[in-house]
MIDOSE-1310 file (N, C-alpha, C; in nm, 2 decimals, decimal comma, always signed):
residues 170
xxxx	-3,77/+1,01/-0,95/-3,68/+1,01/-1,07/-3,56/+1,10/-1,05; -3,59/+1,20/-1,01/-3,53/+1,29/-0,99/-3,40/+1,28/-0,89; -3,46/+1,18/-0,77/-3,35/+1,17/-0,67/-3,29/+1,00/-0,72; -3,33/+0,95/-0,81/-3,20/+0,81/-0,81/-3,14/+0,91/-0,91
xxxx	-3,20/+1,04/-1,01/-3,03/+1,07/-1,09/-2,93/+1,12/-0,98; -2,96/+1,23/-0,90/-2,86/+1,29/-0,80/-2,81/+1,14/-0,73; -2,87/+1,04/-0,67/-2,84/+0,91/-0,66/-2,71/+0,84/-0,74; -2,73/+0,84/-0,86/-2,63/+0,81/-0,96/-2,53/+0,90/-0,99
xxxx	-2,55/+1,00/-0,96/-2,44/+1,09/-0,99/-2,34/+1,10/-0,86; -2,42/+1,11/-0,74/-2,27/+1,09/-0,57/-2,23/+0,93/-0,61; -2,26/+0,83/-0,65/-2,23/+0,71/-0,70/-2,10/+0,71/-0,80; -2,13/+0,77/-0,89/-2,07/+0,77/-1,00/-1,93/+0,88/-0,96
xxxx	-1,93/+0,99/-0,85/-1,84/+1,03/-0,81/-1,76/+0,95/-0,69; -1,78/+0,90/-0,62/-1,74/+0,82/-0,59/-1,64/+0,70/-0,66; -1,68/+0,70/-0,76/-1,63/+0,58/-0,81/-1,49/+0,61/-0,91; -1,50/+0,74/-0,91/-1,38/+0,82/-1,03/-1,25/+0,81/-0,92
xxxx	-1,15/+0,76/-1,00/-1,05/+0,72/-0,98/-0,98/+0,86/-1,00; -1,01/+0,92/-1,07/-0,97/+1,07/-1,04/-1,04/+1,15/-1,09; -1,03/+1,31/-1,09/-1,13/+1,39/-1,02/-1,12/+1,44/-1,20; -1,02/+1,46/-1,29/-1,07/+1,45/-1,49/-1,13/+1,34/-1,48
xxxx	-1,15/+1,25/-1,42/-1,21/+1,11/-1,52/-1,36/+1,18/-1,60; -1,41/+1,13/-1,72/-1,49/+1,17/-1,78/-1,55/+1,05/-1,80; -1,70/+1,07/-1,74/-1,76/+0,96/-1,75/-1,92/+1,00/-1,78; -1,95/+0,89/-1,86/-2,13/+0,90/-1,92/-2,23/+0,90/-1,80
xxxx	-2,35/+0,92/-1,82/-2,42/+0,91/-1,75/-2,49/+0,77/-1,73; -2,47/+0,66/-1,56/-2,51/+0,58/-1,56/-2,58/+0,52/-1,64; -2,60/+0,39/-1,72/-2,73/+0,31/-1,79/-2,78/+0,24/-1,72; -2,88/+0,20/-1,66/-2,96/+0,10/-1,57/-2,95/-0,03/-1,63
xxxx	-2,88/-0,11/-1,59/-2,86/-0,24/-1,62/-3,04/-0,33/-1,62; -3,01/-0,32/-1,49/-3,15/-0,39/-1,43/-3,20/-0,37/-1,28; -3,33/-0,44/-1,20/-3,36/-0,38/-1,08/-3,34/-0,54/-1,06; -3,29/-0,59/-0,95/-3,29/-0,74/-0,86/-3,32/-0,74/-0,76
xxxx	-3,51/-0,75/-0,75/-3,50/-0,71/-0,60/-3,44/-0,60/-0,52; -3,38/-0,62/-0,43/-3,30/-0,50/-0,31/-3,18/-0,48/-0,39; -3,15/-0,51/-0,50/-2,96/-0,43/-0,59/-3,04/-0,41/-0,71; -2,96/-0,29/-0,76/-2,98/-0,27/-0,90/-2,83/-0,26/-0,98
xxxx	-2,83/-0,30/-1,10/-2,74/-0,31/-1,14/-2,70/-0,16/-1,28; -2,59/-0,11/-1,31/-2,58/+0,00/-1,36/-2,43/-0,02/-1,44; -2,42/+0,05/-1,57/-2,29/+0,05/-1,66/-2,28/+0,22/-1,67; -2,16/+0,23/-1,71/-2,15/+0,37/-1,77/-1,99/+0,38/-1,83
xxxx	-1,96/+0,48/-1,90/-1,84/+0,47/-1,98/-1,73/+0,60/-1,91; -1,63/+0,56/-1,85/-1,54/+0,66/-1,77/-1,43/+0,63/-1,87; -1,39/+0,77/-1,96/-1,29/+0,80/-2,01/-1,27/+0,67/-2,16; -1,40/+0,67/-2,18/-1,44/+0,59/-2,27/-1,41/+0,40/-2,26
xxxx	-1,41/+0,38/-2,10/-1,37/+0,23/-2,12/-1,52/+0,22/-2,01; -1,58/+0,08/-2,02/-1,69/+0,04/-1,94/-1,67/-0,01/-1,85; -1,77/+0,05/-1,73/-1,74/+0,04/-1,57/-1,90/-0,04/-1,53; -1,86/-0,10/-1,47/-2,08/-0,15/-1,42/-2,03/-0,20/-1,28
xxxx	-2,15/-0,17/-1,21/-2,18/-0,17/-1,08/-2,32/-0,20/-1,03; -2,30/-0,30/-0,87/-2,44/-0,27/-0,84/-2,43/-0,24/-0,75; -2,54/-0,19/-0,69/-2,56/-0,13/-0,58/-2,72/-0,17/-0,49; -2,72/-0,14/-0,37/-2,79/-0,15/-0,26/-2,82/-0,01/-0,14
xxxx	-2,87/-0,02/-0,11/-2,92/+0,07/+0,04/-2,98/-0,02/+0,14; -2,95/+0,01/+0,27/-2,96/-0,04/+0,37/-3,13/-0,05/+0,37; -3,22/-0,18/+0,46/-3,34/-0,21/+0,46/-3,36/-0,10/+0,60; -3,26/-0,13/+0,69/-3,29/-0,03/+0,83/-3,10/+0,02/+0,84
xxxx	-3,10/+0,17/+0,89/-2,97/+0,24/+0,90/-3,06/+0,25/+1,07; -2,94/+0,24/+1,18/-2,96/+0,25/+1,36/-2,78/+0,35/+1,33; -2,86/+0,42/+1,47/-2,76/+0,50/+1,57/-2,81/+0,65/+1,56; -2,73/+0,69/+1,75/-2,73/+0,77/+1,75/-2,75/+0,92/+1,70
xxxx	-2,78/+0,96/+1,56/-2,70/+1,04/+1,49/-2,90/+1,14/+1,42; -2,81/+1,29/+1,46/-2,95/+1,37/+1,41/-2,93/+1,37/+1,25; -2,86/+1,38/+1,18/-2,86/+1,39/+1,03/-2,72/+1,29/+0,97; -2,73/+1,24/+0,86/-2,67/+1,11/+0,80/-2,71/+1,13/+0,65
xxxx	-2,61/+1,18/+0,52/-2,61/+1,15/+0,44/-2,66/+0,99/+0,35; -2,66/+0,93/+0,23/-2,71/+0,88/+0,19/-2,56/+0,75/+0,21; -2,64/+0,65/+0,21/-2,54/+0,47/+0,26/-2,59/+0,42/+0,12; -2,49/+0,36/+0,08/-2,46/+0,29/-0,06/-2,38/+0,17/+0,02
xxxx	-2,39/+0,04/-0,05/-2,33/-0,06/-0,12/-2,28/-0,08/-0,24; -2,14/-0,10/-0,30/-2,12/-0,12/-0,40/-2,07/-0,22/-0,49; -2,03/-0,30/-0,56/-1,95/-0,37/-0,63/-1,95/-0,34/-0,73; -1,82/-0,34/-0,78/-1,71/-0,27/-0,92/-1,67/-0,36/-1,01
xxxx	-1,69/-0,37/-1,16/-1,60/-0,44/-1,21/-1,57/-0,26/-1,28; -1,40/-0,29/-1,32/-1,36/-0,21/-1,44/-1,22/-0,28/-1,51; -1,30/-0,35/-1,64/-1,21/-0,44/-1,72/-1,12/-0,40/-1,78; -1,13/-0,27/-1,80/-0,98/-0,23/-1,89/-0,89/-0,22/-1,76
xxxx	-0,92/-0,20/-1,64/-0,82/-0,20/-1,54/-0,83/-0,31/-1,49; -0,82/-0,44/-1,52/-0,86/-0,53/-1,49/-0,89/-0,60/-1,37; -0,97/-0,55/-1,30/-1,02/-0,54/-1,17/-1,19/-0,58/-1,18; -1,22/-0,68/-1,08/-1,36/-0,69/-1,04/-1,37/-0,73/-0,92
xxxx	-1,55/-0,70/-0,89/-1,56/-0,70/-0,77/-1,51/-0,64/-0,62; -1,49/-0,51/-0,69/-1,43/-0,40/-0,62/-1,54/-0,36/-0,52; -1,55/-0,43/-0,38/-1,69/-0,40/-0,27/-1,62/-0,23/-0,27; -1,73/-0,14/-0,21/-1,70/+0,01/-0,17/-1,83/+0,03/-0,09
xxxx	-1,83/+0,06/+0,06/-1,93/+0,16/+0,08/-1,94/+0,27/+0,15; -2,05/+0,33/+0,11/-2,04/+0,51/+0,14/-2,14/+0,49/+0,27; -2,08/+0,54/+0,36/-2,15/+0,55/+0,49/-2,27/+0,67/+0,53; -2,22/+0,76/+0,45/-2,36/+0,88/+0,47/-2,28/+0,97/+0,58
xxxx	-2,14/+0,96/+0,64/-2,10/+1,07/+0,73/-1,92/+1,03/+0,70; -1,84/+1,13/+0,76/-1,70/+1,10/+0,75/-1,68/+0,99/+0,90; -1,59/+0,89/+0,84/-1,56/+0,81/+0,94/-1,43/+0,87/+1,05; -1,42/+0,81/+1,17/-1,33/+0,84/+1,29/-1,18/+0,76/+1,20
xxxx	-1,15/+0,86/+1,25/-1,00/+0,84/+1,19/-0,94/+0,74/+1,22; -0,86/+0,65/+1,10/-0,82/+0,52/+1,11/-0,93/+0,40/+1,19; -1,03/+0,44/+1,12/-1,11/+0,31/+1,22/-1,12/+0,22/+1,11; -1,24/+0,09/+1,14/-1,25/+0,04/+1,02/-1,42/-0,01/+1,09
xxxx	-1,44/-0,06/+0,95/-1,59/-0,08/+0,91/-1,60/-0,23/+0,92; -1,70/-0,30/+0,98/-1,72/-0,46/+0,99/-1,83/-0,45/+0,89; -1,81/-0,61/+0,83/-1,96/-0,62/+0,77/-1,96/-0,74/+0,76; -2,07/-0,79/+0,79/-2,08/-0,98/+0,85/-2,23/-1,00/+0,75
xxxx	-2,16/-1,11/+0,72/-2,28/-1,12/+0,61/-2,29/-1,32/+0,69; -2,40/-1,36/+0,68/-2,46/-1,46/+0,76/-2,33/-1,53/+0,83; -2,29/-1,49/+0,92/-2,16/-1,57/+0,99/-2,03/-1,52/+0,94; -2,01/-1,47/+0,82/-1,80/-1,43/+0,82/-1,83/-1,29/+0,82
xxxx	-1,71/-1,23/+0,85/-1,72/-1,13/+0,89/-1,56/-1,03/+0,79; -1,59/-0,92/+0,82/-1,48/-0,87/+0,70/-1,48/-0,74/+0,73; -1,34/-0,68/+0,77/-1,27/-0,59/+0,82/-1,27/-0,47/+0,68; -1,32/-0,35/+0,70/-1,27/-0,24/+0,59/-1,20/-0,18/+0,62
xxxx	-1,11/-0,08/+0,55/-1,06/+0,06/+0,59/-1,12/+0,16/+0,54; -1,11/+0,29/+0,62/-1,20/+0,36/+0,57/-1,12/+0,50/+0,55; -1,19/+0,61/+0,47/-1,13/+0,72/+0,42/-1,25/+0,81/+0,38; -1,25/+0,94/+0,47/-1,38/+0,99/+0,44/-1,50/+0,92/+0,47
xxxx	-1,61/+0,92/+0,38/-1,71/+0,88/+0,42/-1,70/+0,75/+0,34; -1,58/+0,68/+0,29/-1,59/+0,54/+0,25/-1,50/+0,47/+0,29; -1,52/+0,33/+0,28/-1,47/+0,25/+0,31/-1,48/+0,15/+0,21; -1,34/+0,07/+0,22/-1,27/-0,03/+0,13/-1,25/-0,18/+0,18
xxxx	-1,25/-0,28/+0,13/-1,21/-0,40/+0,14/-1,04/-0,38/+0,12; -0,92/-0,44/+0,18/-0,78/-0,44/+0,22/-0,71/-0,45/+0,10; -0,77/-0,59/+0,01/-0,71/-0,63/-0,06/-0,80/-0,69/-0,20; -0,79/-0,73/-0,33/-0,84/-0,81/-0,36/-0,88/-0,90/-0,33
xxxx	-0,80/-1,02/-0,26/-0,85/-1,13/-0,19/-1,00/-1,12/-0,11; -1,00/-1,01/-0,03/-1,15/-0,96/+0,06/-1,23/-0,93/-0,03; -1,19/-0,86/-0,12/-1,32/-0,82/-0,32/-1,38/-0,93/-0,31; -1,30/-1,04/-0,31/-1,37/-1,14/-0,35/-1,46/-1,22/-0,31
xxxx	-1,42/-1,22/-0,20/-1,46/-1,30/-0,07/-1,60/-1,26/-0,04; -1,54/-1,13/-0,01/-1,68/-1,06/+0,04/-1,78/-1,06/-0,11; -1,76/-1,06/-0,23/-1,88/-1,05/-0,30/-1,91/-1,20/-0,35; -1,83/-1,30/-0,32/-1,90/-1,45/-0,34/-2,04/-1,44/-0,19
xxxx	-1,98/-1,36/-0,08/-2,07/-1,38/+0,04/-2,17/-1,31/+0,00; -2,15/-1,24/-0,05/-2,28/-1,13/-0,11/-2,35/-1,22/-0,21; -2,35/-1,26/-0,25/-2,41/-1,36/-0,35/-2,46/-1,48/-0,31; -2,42/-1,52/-0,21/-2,45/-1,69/-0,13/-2,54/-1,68/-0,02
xxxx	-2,52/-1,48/+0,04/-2,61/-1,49/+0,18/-2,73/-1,40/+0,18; -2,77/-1,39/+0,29/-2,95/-1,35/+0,29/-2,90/-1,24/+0,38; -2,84/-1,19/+0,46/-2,82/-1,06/+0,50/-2,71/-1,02/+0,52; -2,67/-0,89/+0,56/-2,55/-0,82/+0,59/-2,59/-0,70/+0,67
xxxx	-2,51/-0,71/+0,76/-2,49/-0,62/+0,91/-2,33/-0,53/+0,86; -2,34/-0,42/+0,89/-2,26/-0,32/+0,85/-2,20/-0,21/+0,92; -2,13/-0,22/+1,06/-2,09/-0,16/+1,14/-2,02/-0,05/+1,14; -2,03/+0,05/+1,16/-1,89/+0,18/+1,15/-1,92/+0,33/+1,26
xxxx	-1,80/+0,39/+1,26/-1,83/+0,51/+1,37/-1,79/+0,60/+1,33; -1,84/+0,72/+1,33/-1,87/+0,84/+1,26/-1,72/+0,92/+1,30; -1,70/+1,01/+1,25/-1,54/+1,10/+1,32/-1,62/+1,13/+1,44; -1,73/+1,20/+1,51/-1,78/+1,22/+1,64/-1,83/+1,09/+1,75
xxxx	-1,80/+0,99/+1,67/-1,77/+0,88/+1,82/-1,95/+0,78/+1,78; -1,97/+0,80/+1,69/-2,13/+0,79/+1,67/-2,14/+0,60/+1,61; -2,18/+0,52/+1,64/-2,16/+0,42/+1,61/-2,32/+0,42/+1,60; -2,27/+0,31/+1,40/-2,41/+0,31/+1,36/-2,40/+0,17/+1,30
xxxx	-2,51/+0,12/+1,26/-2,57/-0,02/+1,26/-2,66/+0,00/+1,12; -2,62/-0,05/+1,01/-2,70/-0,04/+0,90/-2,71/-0,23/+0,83; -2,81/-0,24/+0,78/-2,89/-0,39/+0,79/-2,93/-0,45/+0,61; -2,88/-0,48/+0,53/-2,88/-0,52/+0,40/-2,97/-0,64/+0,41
xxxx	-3,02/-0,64/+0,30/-3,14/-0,77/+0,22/-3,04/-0,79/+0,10; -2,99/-0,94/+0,14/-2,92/-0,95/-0,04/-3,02/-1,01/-0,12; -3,14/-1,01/-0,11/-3,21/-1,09/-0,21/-3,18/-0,98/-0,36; -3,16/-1,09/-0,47/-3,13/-1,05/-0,60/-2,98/-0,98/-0,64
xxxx	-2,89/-1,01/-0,48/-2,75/-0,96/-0,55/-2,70/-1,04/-0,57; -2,71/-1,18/-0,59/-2,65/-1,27/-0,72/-2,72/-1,23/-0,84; -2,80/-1,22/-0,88/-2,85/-1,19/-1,01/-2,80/-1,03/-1,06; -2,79/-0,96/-0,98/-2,77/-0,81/-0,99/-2,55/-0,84/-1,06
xxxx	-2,52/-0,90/-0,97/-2,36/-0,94/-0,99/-2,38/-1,04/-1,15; -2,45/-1,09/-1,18/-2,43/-1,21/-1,28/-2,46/-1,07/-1,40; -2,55/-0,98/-1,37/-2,62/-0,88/-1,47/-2,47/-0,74/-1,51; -2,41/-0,77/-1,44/-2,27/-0,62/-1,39/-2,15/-0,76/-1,52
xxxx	-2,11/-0,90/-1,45/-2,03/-0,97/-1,51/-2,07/-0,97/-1,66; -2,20/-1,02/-1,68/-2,25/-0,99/-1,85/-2,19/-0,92/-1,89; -2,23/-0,79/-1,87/-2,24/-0,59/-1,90/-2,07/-0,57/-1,92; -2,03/-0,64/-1,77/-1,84/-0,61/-1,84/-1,79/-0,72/-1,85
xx	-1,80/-0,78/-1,96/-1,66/-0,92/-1,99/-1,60/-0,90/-2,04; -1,50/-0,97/-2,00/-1,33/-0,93/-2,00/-1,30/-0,78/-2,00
C-alpha cells in the first residue's frame, strides 16, 4: 500500500505541467489486468491516466529507478492520449526511445528520465496500438551508454483506456 502511494505520487509529479500545479491525490479508477486506471484533480480541472510496469526490465545496469507507462487524457486542455514514459534512469542526451508494439514501431524523444511521443498524431497512434496489441518492447539508453530492454503485457489496456475516456469526457 504504502509503495503504490509513493508510486502515485512520482506519477502524479511527473505529469504536472508545472512545478505550482496543485493537484489531489490520485483516485483509483480501476485494475485491468497489467494497467490500472487513475483520475485526480490538478488545479481543480480532471486529469486520468493509466498506467503499466514492465512484465521483464533487461540491461546492463546495477541500480534503475522505477519504469512507468503512461496515457493522458487532460480535457480542459484538450488533449488525450498523451503516451509518457519514465525509464527509471536519465536518458543519453538527445537519443530516443523505440517502442514496437506487435509489428509498428514508434520513435520518442526523451528528456531526463522521460520520454515523449513527437507529436499528437504518434498519441494516437501509439495508444490505438496499445489497445489492439498483446505486447510492447521498449528500447532506450541510459546517459552512461547502458542500453535496456523493458517488455509490456497489454492485456486489459483497452479496458484500462475505455475506463480513463469514461472518467474524462469531453
Amino acid at each position: 500500500m504504502v509503495k503504490s502511494f509513493y508510486i502515485c505520487v512520482a506519477i502524479i509529479s511527473c505529469l504536472f505541467a508545472s512545478s505550482f500545479a496543485y493537484a489531489s491525490e490520485p483516485k483509483k479508477i480501476g485494475s485491468f489486468s497489467d494497467w490500472s486506471a487513475y483520475s485526480f484533480l490538478e488545479n481543480g480541472k480532471k486529469v486520468c491516466y493509466m498506467v503499466s510496469t514492465p512484465k521483464t526490465d533487461e540491461g546492463n545496469y546495477t541500480r534503475r529507478g522505477d519504469i512507468y507507462t503512461l496515457v493522458t487524457h487532460r480535457p480542459s486542455e484538450n488533449t488525450r492520449n498523451v503516451f509518457s514514459y519514465i525509464g527509471g534512469y536519465p536518458y543519453k542526451q538527445d537519443s530516443e526511445v523505440t517502442v514496437k508494439i506487435d509489428g509498428k514501431t514508434f520513435k520518442l524523444f526523451t528528456y531526463e528520465e522521460t520520454a515523449w511521443a513527437p507529436d499528437g498524431l504518434t498519441d494516437n497512434a501509439l495508444s490505438s496500438a496499445l489497445r489492439s496489441g498483446s505486447k510492447m518492447v521498449v528500447k532506450g539508453t541510459s546517459k552512461r551508454g547502458t542500453l535496456t530492454t523493458d517488455t509490456y503485457s497489454l492485456k486489459g489496456s483497452s479496458s484500462a483506456h475505455e475506463a480513463i475516456s469514461k472518467a474524462c469526457k469531453g
